[in-house]
C-alpha positions in Angstrom: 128.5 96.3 79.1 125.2 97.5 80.4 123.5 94.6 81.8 120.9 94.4 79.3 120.4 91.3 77.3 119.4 92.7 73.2 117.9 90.0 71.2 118.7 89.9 67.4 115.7 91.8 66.2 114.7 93.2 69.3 113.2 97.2 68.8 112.9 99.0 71.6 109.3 100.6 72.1 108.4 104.1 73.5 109.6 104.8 77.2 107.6 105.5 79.8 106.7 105.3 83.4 104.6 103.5 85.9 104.2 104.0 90.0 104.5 101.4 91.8 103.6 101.8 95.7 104.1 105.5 95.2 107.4 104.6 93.4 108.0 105.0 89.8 109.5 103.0 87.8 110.6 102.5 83.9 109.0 100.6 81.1 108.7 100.3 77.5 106.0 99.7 74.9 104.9 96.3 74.7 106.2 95.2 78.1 103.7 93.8 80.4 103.5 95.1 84.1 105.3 92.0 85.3 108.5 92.1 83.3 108.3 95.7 84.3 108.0 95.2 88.0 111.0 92.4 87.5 113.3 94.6 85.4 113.2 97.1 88.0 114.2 94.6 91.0 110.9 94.5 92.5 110.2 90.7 93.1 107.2 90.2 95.9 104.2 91.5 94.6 102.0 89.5 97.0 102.3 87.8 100.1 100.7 84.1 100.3 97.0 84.2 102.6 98.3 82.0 105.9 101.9 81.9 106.2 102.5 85.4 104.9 104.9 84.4 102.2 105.9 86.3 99.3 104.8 85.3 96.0 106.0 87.2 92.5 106.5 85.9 89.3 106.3 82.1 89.3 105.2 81.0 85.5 105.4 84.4 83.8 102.4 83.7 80.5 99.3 83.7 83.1 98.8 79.8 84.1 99.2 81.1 87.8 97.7 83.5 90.0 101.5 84.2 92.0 101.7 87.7 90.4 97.9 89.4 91.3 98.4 92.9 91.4 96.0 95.8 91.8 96.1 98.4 88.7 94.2 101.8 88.4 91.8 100.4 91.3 90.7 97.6 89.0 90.6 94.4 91.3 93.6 92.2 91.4 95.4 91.1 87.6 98.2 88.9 86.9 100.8 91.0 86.1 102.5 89.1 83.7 99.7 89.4 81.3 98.8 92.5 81.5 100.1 95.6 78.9 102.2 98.2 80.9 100.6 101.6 79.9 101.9 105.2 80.8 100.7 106.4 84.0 99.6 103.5 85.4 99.0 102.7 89.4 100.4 99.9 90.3 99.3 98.6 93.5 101.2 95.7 95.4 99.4 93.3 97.6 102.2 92.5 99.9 101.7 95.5 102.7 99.2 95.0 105.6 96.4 97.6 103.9 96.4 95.5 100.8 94.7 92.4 102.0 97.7 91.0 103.3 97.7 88.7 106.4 100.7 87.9 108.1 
């Protein structure tokens, strides 16, 4: 068993790669950023404004702002409705020089 959950259905689109913080990371065609980020362990993608909490994916189909993320320089997106395309630059905003306050 390979840990992987296959849907009746389910085709698998092309593979590819994204960086994340200078890390790169798998993801397929027709995935969005988030499920990427979360298929690949990585859970904080921002850290709250006061108490410097983390905050990832909360809702998952874009009702909340918990899973902002910086891509290709573009000011911050919800991950979790946004496309995952080759060679993107992922940017997290839970380190110090990302707008995070602790």
């Amino acid at each position: 068993m390979t840990g992987e959950t296959e849907l009746p259905g389910e085709t698998k689109g092309r593979a590819f790669e994204i960086v994340v913080d200078g890390r790169r990371i798998p993801a397929t065609e027709g995935q969005s950023i988030g499920a990427a980020l979360l298929a690949a362990d990585i859970r904080a993608l921002r850290v709250t404004r006061f108490d410097g909490r983390p905050r990832g994916l909360f809702c998952g189909i874009g009702m909340c702002f918990d899973c902002l993320v910086i891509v290709n320089d573009r000011p911050p997106q919800r991950a979790c409705l946004l496309p995952a395309s080759p060679g993107d630059v992922v940017t997290t905003a839970d380190r110090p020089e990302n707008g995070a306050t602790s």
